[in-house]
N, C-alpha and C positions, 0 to 999 in steps of 0.2 A: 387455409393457413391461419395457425394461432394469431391474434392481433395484440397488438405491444403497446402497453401503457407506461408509456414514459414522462416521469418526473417532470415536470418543467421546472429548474431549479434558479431561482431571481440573482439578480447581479451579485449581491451578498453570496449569495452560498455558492455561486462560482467564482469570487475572489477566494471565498479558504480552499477550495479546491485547485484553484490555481497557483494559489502561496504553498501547498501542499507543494506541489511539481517543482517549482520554483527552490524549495530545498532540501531534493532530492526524491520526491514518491514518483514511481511511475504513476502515469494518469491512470489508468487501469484500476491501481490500487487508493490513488486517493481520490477516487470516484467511489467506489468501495466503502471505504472508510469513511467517507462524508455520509453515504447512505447508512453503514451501521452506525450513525452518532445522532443519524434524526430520528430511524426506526432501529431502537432495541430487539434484540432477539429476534430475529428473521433468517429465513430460508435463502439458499444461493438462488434458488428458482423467482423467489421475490425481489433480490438482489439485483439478477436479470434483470426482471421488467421493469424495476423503478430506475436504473441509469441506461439500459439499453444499451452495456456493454453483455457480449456473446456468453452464452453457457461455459467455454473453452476458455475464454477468460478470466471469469469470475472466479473458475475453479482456480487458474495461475494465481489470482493477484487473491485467494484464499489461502492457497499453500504459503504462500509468503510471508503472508501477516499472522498465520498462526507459527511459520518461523521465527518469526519475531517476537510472539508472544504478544500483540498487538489484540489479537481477537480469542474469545475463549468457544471452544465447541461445545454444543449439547443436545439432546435428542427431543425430539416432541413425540407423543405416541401415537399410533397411528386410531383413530376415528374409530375404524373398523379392522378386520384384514389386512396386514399387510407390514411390511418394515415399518419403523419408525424412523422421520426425517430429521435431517442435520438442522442443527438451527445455531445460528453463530450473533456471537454479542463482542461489542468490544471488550478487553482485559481492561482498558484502561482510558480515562478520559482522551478524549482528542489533545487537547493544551499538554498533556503529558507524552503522548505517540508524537507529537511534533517535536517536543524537546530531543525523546530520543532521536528521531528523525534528524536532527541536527546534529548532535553528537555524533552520527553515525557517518555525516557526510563531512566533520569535521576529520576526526579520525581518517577518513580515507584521502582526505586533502593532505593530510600531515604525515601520512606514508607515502603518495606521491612527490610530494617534498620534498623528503627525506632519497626516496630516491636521483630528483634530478639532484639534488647535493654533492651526489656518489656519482651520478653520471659526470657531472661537472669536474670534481676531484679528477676522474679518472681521465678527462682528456687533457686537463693542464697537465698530466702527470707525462701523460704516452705523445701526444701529440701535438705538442707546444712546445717541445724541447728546441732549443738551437745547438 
């Protein structure tokens, strides 16, 4: 069985990973993210073993953030034989993915909102009548 070196990450660097969560990242991907902000340009296989979140994972909370445009992809060549591996960097400082990050969760606050407003309307309308 391969053996796993995982990160031991000090109280600091799991407050921003925590404040991450806190407004709005899944843990998944601001585990993620905090690793590509300490180590530039790395591998998901690297990814892996420095938070010791799942291969399965890492590929989720990948697809995500290169939805987001969060992270940029690129290839490293291969040594010898063989493909050449993905290697992923952040797009964009962390301080700045957290702004978006806010935005993102403001935005969704403010169409929930907006919806109980309309659900609100809709019962004084129908079901408050005398």
């Amino acid at each position: 069985m391969r053996e796993r070196s995982v990160h031991n990450i000090d109280d600091r660097e799991e407050k921003v990973v925590r404040g991450l969560v806190q407004i709005g990242a899944k843990p998944n991907v601001a585990r993620v993210l905090f690793c590509l902000a300490r180590t530039p340009a790395t591998t998901s296989a690297a990814i892996e073993r420095e938070t010791g979140i799942r291969q399965t994972n890492v590929t989720v909370a990948m697809k995500e953030l290169l939805q987001c445009g969060w992270i940029r992809l690129g290839t490293i060549p291969p040594l010898h034989k063989g493909r050449p591996r993905k290697k992923y960097e952040l797009a964009k400082p962390l301080p700045e993915i957290a702004r978006d990050l806010q935005q993102m969760v403001e935005s969704r606050l403010n169409r929930q909102l907006s919806r109980l407003k309309k659900l609100s309307r809709l019962k004084e309308m129908h079901y408050y009548r005398s």
